[in-house]
Biotite code that builds the C-alpha atoms (Angstrom):
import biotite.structure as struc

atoms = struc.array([
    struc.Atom([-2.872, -6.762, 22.491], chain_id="A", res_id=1, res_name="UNK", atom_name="CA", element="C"),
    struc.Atom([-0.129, -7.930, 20.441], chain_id="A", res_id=2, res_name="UNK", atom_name="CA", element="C"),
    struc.Atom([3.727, -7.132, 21.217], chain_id="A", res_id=3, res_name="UNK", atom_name="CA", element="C"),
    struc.Atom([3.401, -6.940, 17.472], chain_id="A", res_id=4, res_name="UNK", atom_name="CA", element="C"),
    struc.Atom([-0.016, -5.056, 17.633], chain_id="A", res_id=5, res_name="UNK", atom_name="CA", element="C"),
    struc.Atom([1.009, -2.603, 20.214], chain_id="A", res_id=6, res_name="UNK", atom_name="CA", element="C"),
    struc.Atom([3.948, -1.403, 17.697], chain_id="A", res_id=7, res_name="UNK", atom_name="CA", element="C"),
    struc.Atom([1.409, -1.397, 14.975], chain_id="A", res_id=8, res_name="UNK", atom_name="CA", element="C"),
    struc.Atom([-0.740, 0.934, 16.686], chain_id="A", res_id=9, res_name="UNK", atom_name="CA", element="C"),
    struc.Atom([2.223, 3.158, 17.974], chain_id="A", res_id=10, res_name="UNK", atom_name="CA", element="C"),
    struc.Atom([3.489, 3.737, 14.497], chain_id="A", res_id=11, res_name="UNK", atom_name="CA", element="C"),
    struc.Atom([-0.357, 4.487, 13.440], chain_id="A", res_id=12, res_name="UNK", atom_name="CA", element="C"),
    struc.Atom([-0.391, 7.008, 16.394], chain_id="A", res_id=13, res_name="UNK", atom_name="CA", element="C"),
    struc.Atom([2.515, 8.540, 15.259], chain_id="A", res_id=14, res_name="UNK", atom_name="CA", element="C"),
    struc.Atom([1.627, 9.201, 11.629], chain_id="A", res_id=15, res_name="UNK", atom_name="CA", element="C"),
    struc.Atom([-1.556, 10.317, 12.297], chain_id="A", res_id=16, res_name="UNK", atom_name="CA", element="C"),
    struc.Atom([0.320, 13.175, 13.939], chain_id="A", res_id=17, res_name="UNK", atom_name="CA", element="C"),
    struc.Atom([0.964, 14.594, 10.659], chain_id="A", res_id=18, res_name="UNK", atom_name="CA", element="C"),
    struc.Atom([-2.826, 15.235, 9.609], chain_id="A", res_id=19, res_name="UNK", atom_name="CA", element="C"),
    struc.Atom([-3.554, 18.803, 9.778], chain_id="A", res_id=20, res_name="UNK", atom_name="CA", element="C"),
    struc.Atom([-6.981, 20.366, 9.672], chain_id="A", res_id=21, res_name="UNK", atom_name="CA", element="C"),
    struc.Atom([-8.448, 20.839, 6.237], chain_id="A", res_id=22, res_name="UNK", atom_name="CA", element="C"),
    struc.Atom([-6.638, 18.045, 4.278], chain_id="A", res_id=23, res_name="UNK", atom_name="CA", element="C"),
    struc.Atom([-7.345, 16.138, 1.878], chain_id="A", res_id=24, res_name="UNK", atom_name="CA", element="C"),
    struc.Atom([-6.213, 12.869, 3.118], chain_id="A", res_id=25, res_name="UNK", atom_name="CA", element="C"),
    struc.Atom([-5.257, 9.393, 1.025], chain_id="A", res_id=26, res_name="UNK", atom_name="CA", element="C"),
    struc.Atom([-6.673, 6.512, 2.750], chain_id="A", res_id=27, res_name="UNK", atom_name="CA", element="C"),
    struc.Atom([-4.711, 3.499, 2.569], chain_id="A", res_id=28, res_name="UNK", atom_name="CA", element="C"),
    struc.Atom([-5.267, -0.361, 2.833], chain_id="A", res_id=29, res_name="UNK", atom_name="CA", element="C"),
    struc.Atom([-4.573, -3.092, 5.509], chain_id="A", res_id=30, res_name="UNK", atom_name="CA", element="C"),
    struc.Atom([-4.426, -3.554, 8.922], chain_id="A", res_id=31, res_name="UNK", atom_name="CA", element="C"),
    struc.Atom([-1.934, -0.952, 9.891], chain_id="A", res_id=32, res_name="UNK", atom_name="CA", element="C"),
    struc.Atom([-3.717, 1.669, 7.861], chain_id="A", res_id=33, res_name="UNK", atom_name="CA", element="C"),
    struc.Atom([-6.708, 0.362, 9.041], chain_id="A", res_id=34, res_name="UNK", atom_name="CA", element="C"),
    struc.Atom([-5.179, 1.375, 12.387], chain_id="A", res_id=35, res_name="UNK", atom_name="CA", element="C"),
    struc.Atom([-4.594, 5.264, 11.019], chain_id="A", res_id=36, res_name="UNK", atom_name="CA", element="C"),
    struc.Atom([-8.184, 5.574, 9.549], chain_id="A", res_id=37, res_name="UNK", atom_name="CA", element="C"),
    struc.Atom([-9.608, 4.484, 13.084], chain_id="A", res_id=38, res_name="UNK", atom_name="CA", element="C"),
    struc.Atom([-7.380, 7.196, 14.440], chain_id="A", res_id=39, res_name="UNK", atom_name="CA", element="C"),
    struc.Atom([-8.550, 9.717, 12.397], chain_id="A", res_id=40, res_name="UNK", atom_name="CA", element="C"),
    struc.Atom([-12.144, 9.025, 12.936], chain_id="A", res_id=41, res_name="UNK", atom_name="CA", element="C"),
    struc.Atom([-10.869, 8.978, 16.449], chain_id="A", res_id=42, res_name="UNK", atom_name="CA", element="C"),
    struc.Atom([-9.966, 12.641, 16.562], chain_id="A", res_id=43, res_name="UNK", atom_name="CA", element="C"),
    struc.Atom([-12.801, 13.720, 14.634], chain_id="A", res_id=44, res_name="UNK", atom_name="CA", element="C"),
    struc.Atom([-14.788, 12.525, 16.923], chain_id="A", res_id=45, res_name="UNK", atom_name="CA", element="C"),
    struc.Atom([-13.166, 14.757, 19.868], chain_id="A", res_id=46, res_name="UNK", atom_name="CA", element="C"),
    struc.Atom([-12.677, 17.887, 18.027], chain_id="A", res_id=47, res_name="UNK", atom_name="CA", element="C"),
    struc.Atom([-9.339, 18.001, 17.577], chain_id="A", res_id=48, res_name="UNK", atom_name="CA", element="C"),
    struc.Atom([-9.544, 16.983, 13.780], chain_id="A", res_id=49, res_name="UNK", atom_name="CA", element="C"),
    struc.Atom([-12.131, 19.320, 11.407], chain_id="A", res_id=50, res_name="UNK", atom_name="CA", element="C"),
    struc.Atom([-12.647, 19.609, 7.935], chain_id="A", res_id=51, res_name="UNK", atom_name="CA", element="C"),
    struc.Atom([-11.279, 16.073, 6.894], chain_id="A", res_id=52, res_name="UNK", atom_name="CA", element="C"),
    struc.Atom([-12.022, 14.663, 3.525], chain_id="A", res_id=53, res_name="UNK", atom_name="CA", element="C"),
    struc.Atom([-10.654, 10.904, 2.910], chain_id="A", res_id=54, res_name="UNK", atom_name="CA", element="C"),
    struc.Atom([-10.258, 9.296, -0.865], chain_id="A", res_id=55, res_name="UNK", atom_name="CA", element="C"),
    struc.Atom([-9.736, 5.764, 0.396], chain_id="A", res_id=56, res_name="UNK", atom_name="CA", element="C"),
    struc.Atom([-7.760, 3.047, -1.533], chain_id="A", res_id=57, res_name="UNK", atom_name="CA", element="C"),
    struc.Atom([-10.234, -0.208, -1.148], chain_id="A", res_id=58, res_name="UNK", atom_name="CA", element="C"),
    struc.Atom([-14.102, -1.186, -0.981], chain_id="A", res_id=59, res_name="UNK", atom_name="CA", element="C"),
    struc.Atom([-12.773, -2.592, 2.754], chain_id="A", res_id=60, res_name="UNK", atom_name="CA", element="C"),
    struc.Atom([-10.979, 1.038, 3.746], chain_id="A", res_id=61, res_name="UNK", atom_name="CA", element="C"),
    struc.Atom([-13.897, 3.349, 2.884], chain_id="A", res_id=62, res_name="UNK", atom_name="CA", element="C"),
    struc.Atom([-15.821, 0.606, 4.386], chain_id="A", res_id=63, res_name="UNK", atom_name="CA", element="C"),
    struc.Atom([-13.979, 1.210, 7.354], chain_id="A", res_id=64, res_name="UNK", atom_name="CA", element="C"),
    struc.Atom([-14.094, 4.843, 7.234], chain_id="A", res_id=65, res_name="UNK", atom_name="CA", element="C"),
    struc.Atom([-17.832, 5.123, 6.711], chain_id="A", res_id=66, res_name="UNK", atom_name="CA", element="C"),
    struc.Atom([-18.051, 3.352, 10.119], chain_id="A", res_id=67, res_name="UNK", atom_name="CA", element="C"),
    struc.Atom([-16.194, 6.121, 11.758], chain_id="A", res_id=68, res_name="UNK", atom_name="CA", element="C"),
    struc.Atom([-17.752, 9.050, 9.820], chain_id="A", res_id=69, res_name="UNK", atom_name="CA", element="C"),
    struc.Atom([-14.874, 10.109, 7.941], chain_id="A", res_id=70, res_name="UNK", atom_name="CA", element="C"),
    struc.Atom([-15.719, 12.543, 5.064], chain_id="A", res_id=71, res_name="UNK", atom_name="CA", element="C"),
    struc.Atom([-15.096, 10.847, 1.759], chain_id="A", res_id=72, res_name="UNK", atom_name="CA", element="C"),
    struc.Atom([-15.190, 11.755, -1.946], chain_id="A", res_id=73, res_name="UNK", atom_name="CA", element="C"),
    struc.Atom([-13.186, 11.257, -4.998], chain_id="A", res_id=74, res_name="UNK", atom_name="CA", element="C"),
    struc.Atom([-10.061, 12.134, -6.788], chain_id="A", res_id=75, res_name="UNK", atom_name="CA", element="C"),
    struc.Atom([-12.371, 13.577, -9.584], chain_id="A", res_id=76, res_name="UNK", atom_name="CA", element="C"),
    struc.Atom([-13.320, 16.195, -6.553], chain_id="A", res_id=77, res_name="UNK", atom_name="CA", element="C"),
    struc.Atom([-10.059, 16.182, -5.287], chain_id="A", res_id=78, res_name="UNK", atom_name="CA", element="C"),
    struc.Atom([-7.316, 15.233, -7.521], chain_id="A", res_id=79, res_name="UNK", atom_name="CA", element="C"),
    struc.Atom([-4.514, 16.368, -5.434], chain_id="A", res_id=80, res_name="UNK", atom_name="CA", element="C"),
    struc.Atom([-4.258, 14.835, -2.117], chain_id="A", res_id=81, res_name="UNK", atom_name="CA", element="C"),
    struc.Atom([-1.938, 16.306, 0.728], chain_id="A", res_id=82, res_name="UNK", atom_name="CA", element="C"),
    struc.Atom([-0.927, 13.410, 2.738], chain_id="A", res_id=83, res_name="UNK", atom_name="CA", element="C"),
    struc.Atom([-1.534, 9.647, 2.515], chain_id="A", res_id=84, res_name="UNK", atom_name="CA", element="C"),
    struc.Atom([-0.969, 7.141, 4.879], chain_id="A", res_id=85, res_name="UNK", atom_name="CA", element="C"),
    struc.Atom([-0.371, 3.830, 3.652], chain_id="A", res_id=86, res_name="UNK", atom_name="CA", element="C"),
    struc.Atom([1.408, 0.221, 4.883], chain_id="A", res_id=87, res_name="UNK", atom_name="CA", element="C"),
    struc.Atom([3.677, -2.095, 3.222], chain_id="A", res_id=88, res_name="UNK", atom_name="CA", element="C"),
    struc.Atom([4.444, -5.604, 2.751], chain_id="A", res_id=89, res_name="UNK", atom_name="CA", element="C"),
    struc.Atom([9.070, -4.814, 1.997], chain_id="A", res_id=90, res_name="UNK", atom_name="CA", element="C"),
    struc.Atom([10.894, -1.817, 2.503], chain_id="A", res_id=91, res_name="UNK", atom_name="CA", element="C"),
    struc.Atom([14.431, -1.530, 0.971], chain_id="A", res_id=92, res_name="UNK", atom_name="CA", element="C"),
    struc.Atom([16.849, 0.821, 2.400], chain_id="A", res_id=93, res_name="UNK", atom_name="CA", element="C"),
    struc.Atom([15.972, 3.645, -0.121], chain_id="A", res_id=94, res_name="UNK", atom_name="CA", element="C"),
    struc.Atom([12.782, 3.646, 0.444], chain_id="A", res_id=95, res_name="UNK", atom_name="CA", element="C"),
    struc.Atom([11.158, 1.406, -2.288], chain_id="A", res_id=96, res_name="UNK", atom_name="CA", element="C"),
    struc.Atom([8.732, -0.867, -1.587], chain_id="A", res_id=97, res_name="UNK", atom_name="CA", element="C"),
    struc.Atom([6.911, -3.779, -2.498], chain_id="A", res_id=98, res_name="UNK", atom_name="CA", element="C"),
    struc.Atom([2.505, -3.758, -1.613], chain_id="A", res_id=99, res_name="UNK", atom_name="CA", element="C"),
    struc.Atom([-0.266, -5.108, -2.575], chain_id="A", res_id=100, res_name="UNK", atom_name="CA", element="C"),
    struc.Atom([-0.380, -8.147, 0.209], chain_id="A", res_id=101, res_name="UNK", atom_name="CA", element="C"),
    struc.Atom([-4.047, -6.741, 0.328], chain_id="A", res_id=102, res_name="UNK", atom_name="CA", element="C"),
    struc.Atom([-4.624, -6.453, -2.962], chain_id="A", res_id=103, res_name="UNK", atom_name="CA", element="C"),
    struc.Atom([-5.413, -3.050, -3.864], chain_id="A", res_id=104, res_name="UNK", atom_name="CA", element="C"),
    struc.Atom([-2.335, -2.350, -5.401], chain_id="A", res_id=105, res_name="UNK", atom_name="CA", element="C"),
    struc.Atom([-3.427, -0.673, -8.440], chain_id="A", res_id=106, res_name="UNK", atom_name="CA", element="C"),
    struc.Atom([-5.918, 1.823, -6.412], chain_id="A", res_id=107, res_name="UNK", atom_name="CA", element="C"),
    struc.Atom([-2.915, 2.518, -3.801], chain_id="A", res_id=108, res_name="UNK", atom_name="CA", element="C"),
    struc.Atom([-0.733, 3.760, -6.751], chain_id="A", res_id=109, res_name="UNK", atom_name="CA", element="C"),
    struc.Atom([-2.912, 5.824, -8.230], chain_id="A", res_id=110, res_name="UNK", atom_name="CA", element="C"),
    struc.Atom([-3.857, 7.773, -4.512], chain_id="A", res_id=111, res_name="UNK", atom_name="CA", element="C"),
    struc.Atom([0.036, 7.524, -3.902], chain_id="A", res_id=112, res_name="UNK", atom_name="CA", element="C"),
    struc.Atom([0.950, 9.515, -7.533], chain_id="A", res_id=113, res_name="UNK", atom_name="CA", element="C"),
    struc.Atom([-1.821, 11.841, -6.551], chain_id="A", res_id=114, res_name="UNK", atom_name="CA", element="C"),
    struc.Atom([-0.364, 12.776, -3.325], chain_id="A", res_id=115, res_name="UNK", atom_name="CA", element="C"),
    struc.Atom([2.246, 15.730, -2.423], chain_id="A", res_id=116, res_name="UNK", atom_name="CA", element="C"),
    struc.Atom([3.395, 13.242, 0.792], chain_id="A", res_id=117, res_name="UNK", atom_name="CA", element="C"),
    struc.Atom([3.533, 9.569, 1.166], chain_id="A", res_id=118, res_name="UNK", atom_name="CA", element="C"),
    struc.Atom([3.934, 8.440, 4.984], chain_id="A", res_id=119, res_name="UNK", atom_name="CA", element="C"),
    struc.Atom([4.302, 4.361, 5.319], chain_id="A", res_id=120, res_name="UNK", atom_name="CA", element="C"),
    struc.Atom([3.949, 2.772, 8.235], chain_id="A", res_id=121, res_name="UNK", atom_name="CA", element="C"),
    struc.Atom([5.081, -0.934, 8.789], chain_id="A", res_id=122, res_name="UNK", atom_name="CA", element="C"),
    struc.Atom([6.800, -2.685, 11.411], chain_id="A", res_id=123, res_name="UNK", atom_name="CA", element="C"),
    struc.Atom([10.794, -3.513, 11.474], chain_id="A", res_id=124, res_name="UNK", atom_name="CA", element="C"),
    struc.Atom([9.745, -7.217, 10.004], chain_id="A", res_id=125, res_name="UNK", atom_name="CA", element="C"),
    struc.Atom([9.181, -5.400, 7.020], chain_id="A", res_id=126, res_name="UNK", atom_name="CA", element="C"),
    struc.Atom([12.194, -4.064, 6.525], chain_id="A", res_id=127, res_name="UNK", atom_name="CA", element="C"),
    struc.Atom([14.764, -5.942, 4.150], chain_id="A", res_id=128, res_name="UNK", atom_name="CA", element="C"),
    struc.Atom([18.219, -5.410, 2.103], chain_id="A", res_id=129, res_name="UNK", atom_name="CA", element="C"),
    struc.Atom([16.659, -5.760, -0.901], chain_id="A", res_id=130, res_name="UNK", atom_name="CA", element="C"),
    struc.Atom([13.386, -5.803, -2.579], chain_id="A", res_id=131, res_name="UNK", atom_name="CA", element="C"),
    struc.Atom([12.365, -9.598, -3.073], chain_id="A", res_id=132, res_name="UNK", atom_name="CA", element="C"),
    struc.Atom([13.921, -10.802, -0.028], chain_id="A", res_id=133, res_name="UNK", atom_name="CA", element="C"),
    struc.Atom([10.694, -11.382, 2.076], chain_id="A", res_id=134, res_name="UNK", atom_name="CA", element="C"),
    struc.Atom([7.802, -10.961, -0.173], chain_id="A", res_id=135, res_name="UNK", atom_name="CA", element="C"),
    struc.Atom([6.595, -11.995, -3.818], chain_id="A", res_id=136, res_name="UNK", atom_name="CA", element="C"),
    struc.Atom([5.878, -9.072, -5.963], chain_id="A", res_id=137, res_name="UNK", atom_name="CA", element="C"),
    struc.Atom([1.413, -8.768, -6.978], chain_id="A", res_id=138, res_name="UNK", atom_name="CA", element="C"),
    struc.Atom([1.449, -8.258, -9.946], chain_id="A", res_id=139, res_name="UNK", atom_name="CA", element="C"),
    struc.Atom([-2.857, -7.526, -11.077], chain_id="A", res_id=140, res_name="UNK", atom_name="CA", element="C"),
    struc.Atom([-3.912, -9.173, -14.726], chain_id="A", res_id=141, res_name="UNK", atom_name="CA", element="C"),
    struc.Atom([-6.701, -8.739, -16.304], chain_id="A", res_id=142, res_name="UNK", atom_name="CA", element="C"),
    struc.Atom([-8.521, -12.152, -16.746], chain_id="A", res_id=143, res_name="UNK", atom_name="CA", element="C"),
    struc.Atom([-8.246, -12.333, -20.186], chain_id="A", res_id=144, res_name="UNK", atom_name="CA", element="C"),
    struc.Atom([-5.579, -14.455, -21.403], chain_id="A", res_id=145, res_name="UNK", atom_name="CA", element="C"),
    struc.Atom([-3.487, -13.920, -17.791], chain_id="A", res_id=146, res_name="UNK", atom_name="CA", element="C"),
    struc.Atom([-1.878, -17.211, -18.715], chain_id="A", res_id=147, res_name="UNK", atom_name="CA", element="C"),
    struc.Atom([-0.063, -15.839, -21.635], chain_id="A", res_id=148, res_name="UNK", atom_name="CA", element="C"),
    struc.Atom([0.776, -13.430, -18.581], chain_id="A", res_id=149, res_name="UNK", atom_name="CA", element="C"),
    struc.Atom([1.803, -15.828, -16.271], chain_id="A", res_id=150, res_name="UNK", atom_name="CA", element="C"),
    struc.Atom([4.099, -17.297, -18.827], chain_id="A", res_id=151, res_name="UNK", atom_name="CA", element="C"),
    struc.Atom([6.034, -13.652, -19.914], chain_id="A", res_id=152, res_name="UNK", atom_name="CA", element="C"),
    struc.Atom([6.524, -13.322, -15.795], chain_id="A", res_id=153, res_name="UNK", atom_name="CA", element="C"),
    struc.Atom([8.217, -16.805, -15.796], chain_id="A", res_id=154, res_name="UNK", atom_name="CA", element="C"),
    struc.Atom([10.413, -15.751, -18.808], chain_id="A", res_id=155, res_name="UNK", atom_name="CA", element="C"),
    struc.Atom([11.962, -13.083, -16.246], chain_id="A", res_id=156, res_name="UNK", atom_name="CA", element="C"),
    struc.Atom([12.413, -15.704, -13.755], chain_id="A", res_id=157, res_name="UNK", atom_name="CA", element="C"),
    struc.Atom([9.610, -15.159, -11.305], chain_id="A", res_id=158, res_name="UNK", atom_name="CA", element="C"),
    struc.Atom([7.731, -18.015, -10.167], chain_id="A", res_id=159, res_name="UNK", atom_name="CA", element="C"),
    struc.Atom([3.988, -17.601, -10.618], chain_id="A", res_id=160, res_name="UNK", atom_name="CA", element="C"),
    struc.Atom([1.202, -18.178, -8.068], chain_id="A", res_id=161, res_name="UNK", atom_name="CA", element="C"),
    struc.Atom([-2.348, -17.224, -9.049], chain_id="A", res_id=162, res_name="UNK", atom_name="CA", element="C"),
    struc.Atom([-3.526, -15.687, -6.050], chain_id="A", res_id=163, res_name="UNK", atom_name="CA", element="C"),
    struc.Atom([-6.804, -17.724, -4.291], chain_id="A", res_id=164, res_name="UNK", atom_name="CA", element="C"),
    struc.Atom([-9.318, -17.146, -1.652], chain_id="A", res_id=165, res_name="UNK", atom_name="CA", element="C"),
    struc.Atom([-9.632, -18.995, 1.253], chain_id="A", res_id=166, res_name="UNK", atom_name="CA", element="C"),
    struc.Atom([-12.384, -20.864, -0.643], chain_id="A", res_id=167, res_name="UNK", atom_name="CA", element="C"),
    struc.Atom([-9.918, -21.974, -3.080], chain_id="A", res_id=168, res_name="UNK", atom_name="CA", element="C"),
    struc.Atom([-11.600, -19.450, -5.557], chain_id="A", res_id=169, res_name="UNK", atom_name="CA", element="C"),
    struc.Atom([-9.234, -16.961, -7.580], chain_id="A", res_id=170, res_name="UNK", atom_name="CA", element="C"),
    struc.Atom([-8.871, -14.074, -5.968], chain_id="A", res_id=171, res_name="UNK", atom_name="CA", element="C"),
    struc.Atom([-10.357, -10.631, -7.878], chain_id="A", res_id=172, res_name="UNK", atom_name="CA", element="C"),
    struc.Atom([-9.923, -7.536, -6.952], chain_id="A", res_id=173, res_name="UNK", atom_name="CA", element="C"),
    struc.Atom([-11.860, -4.739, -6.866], chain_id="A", res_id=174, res_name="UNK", atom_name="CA", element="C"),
    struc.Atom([-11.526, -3.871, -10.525], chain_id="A", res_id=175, res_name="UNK", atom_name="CA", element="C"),
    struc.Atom([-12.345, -7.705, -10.941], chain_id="A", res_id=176, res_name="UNK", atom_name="CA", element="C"),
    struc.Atom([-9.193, -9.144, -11.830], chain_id="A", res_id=177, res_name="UNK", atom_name="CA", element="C"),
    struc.Atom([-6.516, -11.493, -10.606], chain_id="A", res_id=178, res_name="UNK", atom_name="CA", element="C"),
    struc.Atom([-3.386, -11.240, -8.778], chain_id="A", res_id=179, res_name="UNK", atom_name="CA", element="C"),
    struc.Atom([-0.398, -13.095, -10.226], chain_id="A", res_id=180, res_name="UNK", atom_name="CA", element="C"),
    struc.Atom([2.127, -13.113, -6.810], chain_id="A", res_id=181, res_name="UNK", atom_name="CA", element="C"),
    struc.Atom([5.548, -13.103, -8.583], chain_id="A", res_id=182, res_name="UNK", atom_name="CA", element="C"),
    struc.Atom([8.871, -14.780, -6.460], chain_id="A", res_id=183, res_name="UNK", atom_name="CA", element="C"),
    struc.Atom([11.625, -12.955, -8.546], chain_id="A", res_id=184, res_name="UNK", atom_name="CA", element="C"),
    struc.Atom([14.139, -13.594, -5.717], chain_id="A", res_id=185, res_name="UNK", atom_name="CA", element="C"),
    struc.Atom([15.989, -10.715, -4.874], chain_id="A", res_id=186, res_name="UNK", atom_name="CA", element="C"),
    struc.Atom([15.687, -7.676, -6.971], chain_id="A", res_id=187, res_name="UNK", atom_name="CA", element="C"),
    struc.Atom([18.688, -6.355, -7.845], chain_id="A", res_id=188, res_name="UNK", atom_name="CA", element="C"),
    struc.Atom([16.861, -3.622, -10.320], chain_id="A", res_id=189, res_name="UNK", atom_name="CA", element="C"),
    struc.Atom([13.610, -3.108, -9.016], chain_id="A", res_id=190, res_name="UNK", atom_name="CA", element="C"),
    struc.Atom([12.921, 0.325, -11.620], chain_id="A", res_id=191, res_name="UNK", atom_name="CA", element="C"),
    struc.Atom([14.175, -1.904, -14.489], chain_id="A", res_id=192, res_name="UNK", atom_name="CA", element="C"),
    struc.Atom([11.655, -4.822, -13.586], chain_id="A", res_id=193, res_name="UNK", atom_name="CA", element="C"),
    struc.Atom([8.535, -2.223, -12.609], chain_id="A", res_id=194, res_name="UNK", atom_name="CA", element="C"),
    struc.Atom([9.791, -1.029, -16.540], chain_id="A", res_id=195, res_name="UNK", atom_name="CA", element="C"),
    struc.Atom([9.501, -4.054, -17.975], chain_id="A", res_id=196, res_name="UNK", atom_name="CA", element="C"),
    struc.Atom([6.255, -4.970, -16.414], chain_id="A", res_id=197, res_name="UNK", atom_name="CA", element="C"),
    struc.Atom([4.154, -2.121, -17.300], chain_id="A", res_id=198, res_name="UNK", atom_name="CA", element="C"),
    struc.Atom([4.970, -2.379, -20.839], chain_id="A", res_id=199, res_name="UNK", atom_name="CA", element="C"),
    struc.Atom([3.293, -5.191, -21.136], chain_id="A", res_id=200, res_name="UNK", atom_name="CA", element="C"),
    struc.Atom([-0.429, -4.885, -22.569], chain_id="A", res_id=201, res_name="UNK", atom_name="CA", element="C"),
    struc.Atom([-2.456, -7.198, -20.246], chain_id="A", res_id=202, res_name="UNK", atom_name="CA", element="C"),
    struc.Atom([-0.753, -6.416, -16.933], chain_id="A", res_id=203, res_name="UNK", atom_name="CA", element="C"),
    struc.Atom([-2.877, -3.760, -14.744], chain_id="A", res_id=204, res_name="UNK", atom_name="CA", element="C"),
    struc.Atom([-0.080, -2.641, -12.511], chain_id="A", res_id=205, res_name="UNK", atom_name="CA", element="C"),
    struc.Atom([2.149, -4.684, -10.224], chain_id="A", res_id=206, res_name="UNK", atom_name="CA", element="C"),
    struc.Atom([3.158, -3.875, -6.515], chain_id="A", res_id=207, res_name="UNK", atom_name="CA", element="C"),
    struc.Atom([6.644, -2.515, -7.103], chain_id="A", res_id=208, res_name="UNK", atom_name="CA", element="C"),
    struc.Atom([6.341, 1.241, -5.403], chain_id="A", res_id=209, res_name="UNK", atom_name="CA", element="C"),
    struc.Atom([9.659, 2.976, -6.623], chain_id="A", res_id=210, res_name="UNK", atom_name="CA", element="C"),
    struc.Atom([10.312, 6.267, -5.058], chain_id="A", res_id=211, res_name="UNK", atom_name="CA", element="C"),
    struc.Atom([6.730, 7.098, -4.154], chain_id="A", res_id=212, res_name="UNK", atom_name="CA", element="C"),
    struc.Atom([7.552, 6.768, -0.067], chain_id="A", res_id=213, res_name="UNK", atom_name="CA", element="C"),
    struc.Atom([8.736, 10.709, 1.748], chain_id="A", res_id=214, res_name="UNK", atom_name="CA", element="C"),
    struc.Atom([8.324, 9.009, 4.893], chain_id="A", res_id=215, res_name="UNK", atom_name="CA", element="C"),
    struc.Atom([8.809, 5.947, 6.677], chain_id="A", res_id=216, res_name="UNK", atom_name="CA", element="C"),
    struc.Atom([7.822, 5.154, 10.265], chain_id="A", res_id=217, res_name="UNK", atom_name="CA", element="C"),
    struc.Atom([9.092, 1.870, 11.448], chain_id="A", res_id=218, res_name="UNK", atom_name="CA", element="C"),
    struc.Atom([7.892, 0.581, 14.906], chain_id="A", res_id=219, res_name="UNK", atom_name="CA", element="C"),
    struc.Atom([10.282, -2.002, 16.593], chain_id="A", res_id=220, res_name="UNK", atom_name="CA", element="C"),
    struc.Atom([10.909, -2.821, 20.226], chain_id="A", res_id=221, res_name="UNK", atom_name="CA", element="C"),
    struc.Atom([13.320, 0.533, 20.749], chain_id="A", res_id=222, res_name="UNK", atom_name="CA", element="C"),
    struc.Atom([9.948, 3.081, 19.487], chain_id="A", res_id=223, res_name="UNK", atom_name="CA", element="C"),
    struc.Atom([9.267, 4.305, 16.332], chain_id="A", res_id=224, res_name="UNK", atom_name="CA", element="C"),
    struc.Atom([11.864, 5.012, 13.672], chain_id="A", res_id=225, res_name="UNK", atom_name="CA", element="C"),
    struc.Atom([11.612, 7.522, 11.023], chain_id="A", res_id=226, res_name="UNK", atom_name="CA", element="C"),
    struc.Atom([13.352, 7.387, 7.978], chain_id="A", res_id=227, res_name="UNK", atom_name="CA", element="C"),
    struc.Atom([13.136, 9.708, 5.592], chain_id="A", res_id=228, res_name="UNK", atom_name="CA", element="C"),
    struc.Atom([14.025, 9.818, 1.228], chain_id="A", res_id=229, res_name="UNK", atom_name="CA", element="C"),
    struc.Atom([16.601, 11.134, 0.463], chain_id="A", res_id=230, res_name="UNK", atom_name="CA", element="C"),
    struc.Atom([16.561, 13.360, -2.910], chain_id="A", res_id=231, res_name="UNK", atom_name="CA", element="C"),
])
């Protein structure tokens, strides 16, 4: 394993901690939830987990959960979730972050507006001054006209790649539509850009998470940091 991988799997560890018994639990997407829904199946398994129910955030995370007999259902069953554990591509210093590196960005939201407690985990490489700094902003479009998309994203200065597979194929996600990764630079006013983008008819949702994060747990070479919003 990793140096890189080790931390990944501490910080998984480590929010996993928070599960209690009985929850309803948001599943998120990526490798270092990935990581946490392993876990979890983990200490179902043993015992020391019961009564777990999972609403996961991809096709590929309940998937994953399925293999380790996690409980699923729906936010129709179970619209209020207690805790999710997600990952992210940024993390600003309050908190805010930029996701959808996977591409379930639009499911991720909706479990993370659904839940009473967000906890992240990502390692200190994904931590940054400012939003923008590392990572382009996905930004999903429906496949209708996503050029005249693609052309109001430029007008706000980002510069537009229509996400592809590895086959050179666009990429569609599982809603079945594209990904327009957006390089705005850094984001001096990431609520102000998240406002401007969902106003516009056409545009699904984009990976700006603004305040949605309680917890952070950052694994770097000195353990696992957590940081917490502050209200």
């Amino acid at each position: 394993m990793s140096e890189q991988a080790r931390r990944k799997q501490e910080a998984a560890e480590k929010a996993v901690m928070f599960i209690q018994s009985g929850m309803i639990l948001g599943l998120g997407s990526g490798s270092t939830a990935t990581l946490a829904v392993r876990r979890i199946g983990e200490l179902l398994q043993a015992g020391e987990l019961r009564d777990i129910v999972g609403i996961p955030c991809s096709t590929r995370t309940e998937a994953e959960a399925q293999k380790w007999d996690i409980p699923l259902s729906t936010l129709e069953v179970h619209p209020v979730i207690d805790l999710t554990i997600d990952g992210a591509d940024e993390v600003d210093p309050a908190l805010n972050l930029i996701k959808g590196g996977g591409g379930a960005l639009t499911r991720e939201k909706i479990v993370a507006q659904a839940s009473q407690r967000q906890i992240i985990i990502v390692d200190d490489s994904k931590l940054s001054p400012q939003l923008g700094t590392k990572w382009a902003v996905p930004v999903e479009v429906i496949p209708f006209g996503y050029g005249s998309q693609q052309a109001f994203l430029e007008s706000l200065g980002a510069v537009v790649t229509l996400r592809q597979t590895d086959s050179g194929l666009p990429y569609r996600t599982d809603q079945g539509n594209l990904i327009l990764d957006c390089n705005f630079g850094t984001i001096s006013e990431p609520q102000e850009l998240a406002n401007q983008l969902k106003q516009r008819t056409g545009i699904v949702e984009h990976g700006l998470f603004i305040g949605m994060a309680d917890d952070v747990l950052v694994a770097g070479s000195n353990g696992i940091q957590h940081l917490r919003r502050q209200i």
